[in-house]
N, C-alpha and C positions, 0 to 999 in steps of 0.2 A: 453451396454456401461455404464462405473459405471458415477458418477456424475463428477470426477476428470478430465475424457476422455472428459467430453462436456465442458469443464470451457476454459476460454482463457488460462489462466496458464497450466493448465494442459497438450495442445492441444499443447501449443509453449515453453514452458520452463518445459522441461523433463529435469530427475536429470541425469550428467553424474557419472564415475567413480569416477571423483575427486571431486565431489559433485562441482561443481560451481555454479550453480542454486537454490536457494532453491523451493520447489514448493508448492502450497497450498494442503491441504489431508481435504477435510470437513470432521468433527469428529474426528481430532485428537484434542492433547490439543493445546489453543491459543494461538498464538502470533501473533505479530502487524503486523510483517511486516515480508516479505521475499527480500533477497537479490542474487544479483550476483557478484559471486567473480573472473569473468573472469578478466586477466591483462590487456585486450584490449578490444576495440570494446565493445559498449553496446547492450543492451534491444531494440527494438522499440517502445515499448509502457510501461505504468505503469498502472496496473491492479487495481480499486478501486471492491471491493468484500461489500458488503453492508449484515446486518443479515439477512434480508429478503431475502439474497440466488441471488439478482442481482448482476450483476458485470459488472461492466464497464472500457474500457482499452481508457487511452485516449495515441497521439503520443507523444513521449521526443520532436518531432520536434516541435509540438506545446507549449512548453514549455514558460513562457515569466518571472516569476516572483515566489521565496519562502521565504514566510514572518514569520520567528517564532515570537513568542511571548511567553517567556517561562510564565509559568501558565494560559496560556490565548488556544491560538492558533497555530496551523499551518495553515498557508493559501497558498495554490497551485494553481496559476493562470496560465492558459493554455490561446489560442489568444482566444475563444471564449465561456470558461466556468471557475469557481471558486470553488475550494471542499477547506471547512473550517474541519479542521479535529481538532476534540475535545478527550482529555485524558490526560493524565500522562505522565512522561520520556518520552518526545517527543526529546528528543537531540539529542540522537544516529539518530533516525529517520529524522531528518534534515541532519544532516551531511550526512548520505547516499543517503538521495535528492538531498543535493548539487553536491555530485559526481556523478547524475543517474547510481544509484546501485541497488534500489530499481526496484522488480517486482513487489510487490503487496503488497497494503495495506488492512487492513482486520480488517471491523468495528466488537468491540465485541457484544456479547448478554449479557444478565444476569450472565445467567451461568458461561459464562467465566468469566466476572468482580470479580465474587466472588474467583476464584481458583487463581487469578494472582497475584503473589507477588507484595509486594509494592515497591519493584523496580525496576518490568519490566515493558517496555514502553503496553501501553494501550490506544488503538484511543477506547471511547468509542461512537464519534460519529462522521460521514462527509457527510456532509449536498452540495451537489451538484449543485451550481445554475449557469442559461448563466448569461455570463459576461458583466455590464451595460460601455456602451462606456461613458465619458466622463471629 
């Protein structure tokens, strides 16, 4: 079973004919993010894909709260956790939050940081934490 068959993207958002889905392929060339171009009906979940090869899908259901901060941050607050996701041309990538479009986001490594034009969007980091009540 290759690597793409055991990932959650790969497992539940297979590409169709009309391409709606985009899916993740480890080792092709990077991009930030993949989206869904169905006219209705979303995703269940939003896929975080980390270099270290973890990946974690949290539910749209649990969704509460997206904070950009253009040159600063994207902040993605779920009911019980928070991913600060850091990089570049984060705008497109918001607006596709805001419509939960988005399947997966996908932290770079080195390598890729260095091949990605300077005007495509780049999470070069998302940092993961539960979320403090208060």
């Amino acid at each position: 079973m290759s690597q793409t068959e055991n990932s959650f993207v790969g497992q539940f958002s297979q590409t169709t004919e009309d391409e709606e889905l985009d899916i993740y392929e480890p080792g092709e060339d990077y991009r930030a993010y993949g989206i869904s171009r169905k006219s209705f009906g979303g995703e269940p979940a939003l896929c975080f894909i980390f270099k270290s090869g973890k990946q974690q899908a949290k539910p749209w259901s649990q969704l509460d709260d997206i904070l950009y901060e253009p040159g600063k941050s994207l902040t993605i607050t779920f009911i019980n956790q928070v991913a600060i996701l850091k990089g570049r041309n984060l705008e497109t990538l918001y607006g596709q939050l805001v419509r939960q479009r988005v399947l997966f986001i996908v932290e770079s490594d080195r390598a890729a940081e260095m091949k990605v034009e300077d005007d495509d969007a780049i999470v070069t980091e998302i940092e993961m934490s539960d979320r403090v009540s208060g």
